[in-house]
C-alpha positions in Angstrom: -58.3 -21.7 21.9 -57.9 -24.2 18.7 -61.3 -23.6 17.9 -60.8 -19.5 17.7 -57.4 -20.7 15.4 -59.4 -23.0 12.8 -62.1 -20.5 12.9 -59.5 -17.3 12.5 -57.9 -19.9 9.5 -61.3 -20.7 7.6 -63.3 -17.5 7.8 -61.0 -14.6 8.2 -58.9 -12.9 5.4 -55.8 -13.3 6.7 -54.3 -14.3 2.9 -55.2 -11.0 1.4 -53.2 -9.7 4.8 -50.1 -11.4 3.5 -50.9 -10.7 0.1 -50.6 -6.8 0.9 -48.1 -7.2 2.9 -45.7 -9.5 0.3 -43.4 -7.0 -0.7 -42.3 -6.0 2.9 -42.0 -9.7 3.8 -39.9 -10.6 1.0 -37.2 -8.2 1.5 -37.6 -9.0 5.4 -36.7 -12.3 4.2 -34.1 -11.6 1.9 -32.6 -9.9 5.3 -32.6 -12.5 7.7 -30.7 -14.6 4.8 -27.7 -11.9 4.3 -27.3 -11.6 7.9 -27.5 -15.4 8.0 -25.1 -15.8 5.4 -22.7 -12.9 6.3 -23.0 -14.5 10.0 -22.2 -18.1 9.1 -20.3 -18.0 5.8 -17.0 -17.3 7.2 -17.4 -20.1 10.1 -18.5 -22.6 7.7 -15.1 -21.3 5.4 -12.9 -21.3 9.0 -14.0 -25.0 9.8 -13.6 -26.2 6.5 -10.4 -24.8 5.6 -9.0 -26.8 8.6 
């Protein structure tokens, strides 16, 4: 199995996947930090206004 990975790794394109893909990653990323911040920012501000 770690020999299909390193072989996947060194002769597949898998950076020009992610390069096409970039702009749909970003914003998925962007996401998951709102969500993480909308989810977390007001404990944080409850804990620390104790």
């Amino acid at each position: 199995m770690l020999k299909r990975i390193v072989t996947y790794i060194e002769n597949e394109p898998w950076e020009a996947e992610l390069l096409k893909k970039e702009k749909r990653l970003k914003v998925a990323s962007w996401a998951v930090i709102a969500i993480a911040v909308l989810y977390f920012g007001p404990r944080c501000l409850a804990v620390l206004m104790r």
